[in-house]
C-alpha positions as CSV (number, residue, x, y, z in Angstrom):
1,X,22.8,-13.5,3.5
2,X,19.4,-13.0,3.1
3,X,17.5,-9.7,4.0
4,X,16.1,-9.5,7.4
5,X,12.3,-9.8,8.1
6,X,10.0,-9.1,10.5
7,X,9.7,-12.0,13.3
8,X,7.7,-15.3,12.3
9,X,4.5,-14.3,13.6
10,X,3.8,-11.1,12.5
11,X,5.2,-11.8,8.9
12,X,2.1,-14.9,9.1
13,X,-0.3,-12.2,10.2
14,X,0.4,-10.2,7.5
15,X,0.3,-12.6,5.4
16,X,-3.2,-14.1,6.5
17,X,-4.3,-10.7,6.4
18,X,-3.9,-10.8,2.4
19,X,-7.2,-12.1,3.1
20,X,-8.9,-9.4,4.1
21,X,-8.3,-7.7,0.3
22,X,-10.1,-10.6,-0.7
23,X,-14.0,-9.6,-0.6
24,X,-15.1,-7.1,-3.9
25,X,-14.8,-3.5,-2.9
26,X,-17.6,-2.0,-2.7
27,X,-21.1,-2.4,-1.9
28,X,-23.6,-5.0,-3.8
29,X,-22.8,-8.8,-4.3
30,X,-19.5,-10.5,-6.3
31,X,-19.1,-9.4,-10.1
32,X,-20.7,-12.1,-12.3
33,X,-19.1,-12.9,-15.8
34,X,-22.5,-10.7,-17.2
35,X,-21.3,-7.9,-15.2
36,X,-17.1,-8.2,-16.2
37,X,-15.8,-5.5,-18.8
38,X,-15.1,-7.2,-22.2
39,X,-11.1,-8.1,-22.1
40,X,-9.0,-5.8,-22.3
41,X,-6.5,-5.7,-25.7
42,X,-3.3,-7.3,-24.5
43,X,0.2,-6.4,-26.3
44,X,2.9,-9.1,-27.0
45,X,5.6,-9.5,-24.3
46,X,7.8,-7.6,-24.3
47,X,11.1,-9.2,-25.8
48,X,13.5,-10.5,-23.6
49,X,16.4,-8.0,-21.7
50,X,19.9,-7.8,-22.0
51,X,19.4,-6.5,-17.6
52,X,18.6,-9.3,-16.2
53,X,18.7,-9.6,-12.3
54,X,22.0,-11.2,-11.2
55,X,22.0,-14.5,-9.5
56,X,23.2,-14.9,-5.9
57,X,26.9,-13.4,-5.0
58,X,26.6,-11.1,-7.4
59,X,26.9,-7.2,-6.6
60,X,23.9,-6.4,-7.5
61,X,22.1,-4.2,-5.7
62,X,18.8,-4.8,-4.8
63,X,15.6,-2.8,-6.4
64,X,12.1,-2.2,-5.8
65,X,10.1,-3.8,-8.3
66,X,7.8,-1.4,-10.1
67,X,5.8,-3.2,-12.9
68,X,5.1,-7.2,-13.6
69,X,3.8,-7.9,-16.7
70,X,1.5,-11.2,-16.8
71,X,1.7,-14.4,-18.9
72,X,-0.9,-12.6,-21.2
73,X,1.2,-9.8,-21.8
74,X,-1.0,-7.1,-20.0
75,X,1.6,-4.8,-17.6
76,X,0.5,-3.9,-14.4
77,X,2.0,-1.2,-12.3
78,X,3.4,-2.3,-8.9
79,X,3.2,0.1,-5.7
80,X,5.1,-0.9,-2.2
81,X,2.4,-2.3,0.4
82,X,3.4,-2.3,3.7
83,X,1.5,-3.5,6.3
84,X,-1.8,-1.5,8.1
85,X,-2.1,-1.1,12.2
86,X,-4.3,-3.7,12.3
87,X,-1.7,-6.5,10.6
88,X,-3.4,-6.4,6.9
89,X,-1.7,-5.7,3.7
90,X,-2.6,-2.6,2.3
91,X,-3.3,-4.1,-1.3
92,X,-3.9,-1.0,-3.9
93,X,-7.4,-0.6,-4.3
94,X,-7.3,0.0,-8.2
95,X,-7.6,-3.7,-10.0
96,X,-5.1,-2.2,-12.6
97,X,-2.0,-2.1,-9.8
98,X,-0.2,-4.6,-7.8
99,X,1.2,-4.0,-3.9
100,X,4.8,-6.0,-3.7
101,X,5.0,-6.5,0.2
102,X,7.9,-4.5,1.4
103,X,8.4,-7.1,4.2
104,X,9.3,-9.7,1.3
105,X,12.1,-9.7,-0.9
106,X,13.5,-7.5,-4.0
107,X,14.4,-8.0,-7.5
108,X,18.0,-8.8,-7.0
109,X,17.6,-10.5,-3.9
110,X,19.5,-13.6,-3.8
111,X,17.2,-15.7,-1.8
112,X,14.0,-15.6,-0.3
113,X,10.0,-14.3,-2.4
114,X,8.8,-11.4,-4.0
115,X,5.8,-11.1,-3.0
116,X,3.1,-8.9,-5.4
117,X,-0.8,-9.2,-4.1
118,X,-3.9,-7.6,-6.2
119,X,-7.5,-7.3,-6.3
120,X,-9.1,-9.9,-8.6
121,X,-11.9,-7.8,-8.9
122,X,-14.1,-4.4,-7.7
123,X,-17.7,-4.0,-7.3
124,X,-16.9,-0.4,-9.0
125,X,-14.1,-1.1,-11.1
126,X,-15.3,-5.3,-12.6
127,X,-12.9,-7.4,-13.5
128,X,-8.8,-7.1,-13.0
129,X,-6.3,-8.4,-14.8
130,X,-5.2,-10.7,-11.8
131,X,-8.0,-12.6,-12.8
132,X,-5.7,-14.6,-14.9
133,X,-3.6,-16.0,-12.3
134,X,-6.7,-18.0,-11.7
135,X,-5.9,-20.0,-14.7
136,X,-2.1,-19.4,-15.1
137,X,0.1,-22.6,-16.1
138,X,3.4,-24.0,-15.1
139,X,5.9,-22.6,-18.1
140,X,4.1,-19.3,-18.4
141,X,6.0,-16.7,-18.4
142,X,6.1,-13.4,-15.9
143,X,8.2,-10.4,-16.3
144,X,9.1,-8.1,-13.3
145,X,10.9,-4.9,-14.1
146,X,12.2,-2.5,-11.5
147,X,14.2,1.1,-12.1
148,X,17.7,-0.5,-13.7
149,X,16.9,-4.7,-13.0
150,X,14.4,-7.1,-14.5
151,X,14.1,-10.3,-14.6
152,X,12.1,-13.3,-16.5
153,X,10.3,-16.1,-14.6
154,X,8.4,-19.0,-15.2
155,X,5.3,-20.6,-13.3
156,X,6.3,-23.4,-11.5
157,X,3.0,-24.1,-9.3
158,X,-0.5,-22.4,-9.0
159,X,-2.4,-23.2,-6.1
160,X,-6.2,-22.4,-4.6
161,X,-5.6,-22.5,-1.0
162,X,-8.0,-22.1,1.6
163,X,-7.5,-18.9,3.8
164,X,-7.5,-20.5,6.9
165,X,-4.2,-22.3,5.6
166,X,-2.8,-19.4,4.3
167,X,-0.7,-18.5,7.7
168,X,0.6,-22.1,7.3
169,X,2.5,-21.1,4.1
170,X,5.3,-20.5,5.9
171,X,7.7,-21.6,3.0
172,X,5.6,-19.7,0.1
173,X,6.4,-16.7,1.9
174,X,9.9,-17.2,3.6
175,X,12.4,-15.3,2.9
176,X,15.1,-17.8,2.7
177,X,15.4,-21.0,0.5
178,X,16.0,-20.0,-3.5
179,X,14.9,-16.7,-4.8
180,X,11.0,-16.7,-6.4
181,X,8.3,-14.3,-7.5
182,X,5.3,-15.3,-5.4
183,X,1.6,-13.8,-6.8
184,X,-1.6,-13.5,-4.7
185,X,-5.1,-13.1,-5.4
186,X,-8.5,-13.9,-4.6
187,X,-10.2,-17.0,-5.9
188,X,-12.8,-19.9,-5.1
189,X,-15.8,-19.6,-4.0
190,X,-17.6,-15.7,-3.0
191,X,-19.3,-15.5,0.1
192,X,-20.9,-12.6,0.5
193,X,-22.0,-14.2,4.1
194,X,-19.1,-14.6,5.0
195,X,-17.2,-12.0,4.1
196,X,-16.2,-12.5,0.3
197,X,-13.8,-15.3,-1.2
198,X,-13.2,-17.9,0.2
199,X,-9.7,-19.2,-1.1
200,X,-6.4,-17.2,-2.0
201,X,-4.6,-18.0,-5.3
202,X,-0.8,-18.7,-4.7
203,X,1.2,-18.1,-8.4
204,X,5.2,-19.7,-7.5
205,X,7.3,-18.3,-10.4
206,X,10.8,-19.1,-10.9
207,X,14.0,-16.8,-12.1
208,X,14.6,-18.1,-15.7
């Protein structure tokens, strides 16, 4: 069976409330391209594991994710988010970390999403390296590594949705249907009237 979550509605709120990571921190407008740190140097990925997370009915037991390491090879470090008194998800504030949702799934979780959330970017800190989400591919490949499992997965969709329709991503999020790493960031258009981006990236990965 899958894990438990939180009732419908409040696992949408928190959800939508990705959103509210989704204007630059800081003071000042967005980070142009003039103002983004030169890329950082990105190692090869890392070769494939004999640990791999086991597939439903296994005994397994499940595991906190703790670092995802991107198509390009660049590792990120992955903290639990929970969820702030006011519904939003408490994304880490450094660009160079990712918050997995502790109201989704876990590696080793038979069915349902993992969901990992980061800051695209920081008036302070310029450009992250969830920036590349924005342009990720179906057939790239994602790693996501937590203290004994890990476990390979390849991009089936990337989407720019709109985050008025993000709380109608019901299925994105769920926690049943087939097991899937699920990656949000900010994207579209800034709007500095308005709050900051516009759009929210959605990354679907699936378990190789």
């Amino acid at each position: 069976m899958p894990r438990t979550l939180a009732p419908g509605a409040v696992t949408l709120t928190a959800l939508a409330a990705l959103l509210t990571g989704c204007s630059a921190t800081g003071a000042g407008g967005a980070p142009g391209a003039e103002d983004a740190p030169s890329p950082p140097a990105t190692s090869a990925a890392p070769a494939r594991p004999a640990a791999v997370a086991h597939a439903a009915g296994s005994q397994v037991r499940p595991e906190v994710p703790r670092r995802v390491t991107l198509p390009s090879g660049r590792t990120l470090p992955v903290d639990p988010a929970g969820t702030r008194a006011d519904g939003s998800l408490a994304v880490p504030d450094d660009i160079q970390r990712a918050g997995w949702w502790t109201g989704g799934s876990r590696l080793g979780d038979p069915y349902g999403s993992i969901v990992l959330a980061a800051h695209v970017d920081s008036f302070t800190q310029g450009v992250g390296p969830a920036v590349e989400l924005l342009s990720a591919r179906p057939g790239a490949r994602i790693h996501l590594v937590g203290k004994r499992l890990s476990q390979w997965y390849r991009v089936s969709s990337v989407r720019l949705v709109p985050q008025a329709d993000l709380s109608r991503q019901s299925v994105v999020f769920s926690g049943a249907g087939d097991r899937r790493l699920v990656m949000v960031t900010c994207g579209g258009v800034y709007d500095a009237s308005r709050g900051g981006y516009q759009d929210n990236v959605v990354v679907v990965a699936r378990p190789e």
